[in-house]
C-alpha positions as CSV (number, residue, x, y, z in Angstrom):
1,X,32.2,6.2,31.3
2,X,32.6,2.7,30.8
3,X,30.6,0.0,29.3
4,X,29.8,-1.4,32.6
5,X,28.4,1.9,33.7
6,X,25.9,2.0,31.0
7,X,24.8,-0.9,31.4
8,X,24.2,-0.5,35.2
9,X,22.2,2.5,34.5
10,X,20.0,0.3,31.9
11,X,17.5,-0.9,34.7
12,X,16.8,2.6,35.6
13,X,15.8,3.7,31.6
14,X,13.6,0.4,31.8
15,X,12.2,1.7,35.0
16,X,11.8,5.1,33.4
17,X,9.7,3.9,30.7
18,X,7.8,2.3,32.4
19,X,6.8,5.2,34.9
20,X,6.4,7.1,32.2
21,X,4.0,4.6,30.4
22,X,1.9,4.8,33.7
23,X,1.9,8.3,33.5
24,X,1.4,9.2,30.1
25,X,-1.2,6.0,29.8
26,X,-3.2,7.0,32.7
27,X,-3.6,10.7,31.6
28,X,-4.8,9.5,28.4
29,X,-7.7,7.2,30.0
30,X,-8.5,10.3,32.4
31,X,-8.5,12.6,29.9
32,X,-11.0,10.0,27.5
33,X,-13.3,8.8,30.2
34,X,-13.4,12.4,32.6
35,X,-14.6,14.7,29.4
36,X,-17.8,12.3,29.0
37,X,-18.4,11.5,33.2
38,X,-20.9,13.4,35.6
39,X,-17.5,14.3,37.7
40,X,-15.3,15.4,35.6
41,X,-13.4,17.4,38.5
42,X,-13.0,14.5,40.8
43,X,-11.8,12.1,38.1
44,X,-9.0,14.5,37.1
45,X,-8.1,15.3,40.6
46,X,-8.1,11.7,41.9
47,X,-6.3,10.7,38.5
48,X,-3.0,13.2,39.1
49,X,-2.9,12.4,42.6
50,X,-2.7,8.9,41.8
51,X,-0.2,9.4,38.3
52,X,1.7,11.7,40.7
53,X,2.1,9.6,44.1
54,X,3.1,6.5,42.0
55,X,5.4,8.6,39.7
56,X,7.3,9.9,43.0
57,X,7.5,6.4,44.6
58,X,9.0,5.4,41.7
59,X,11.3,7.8,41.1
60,X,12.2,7.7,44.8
61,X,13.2,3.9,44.5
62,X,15.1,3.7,41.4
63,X,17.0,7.1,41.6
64,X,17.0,8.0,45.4
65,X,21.1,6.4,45.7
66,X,22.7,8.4,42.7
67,X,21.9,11.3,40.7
68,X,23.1,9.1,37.9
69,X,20.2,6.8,38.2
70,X,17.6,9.7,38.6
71,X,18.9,11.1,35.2
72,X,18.8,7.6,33.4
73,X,15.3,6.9,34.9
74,X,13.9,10.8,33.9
75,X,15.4,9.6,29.8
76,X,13.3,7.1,30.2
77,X,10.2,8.7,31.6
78,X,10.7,11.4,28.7
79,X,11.0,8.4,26.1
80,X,8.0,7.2,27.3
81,X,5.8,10.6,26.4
82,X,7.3,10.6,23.1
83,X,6.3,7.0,22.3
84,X,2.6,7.2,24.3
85,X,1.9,10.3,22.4
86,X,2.6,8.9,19.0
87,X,1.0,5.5,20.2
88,X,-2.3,8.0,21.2
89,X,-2.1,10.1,17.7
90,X,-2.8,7.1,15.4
91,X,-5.2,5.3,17.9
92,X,-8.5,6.8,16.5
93,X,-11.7,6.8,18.4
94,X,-14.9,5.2,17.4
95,X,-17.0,7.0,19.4
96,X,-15.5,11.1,20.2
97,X,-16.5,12.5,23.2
98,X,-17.6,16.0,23.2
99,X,-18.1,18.2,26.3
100,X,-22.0,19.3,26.3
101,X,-23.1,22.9,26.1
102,X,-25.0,23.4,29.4
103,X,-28.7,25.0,28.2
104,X,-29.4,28.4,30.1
């Protein structure tokens, strides 16, 4: 593989991330702001459906000429969980949510 190669795929890692940023990112917020909301169900549900449509578009666009491509932009999808995980770990909350105890 040749310099020239790599650096064609390059745009599809950068595309990667950022699908991946989107992804990752967006399940955080859902998964912060559904634990504390009346409708919990329907904030998680319309969340994936969202993360996952945009995450296929995506995918579809940037890898749908060359397996190559598909492979670069899933590296940089998976780079992307690695660094919005550690980003998450060290961001601390002011305020934790708890899920309530329903009283019977």
């Amino acid at each position: 593989m040749e310099l020239n190669d790599i650096l064609n795929l390059l745009p599809a890692v950068l595309a990667g991330i950022l699908l991946g940023a989107i992804f990752f990112g967006g399940l955080w917020l859902t998964v912060n702001k559904g634990l504390g909301s009346k409708k919990p169900t329907l904030i998680f549900f319309a969340s994936l459906i969202l993360r996952m449509a945009i995450i296929l578009v995506g995918f579809y666009f940037v890898g749908g000429d060359s397996w190559q491509k598909m492979l670069a932009c899933l590296v940089g999808f998976l780079i992307a969980r690695i660094v919005v995980t550690n980003v998450t770990k060290k961001i601390k909350q002011t305020d934790p949510v708890f899920i309530k105890k329903s009283k019977r």
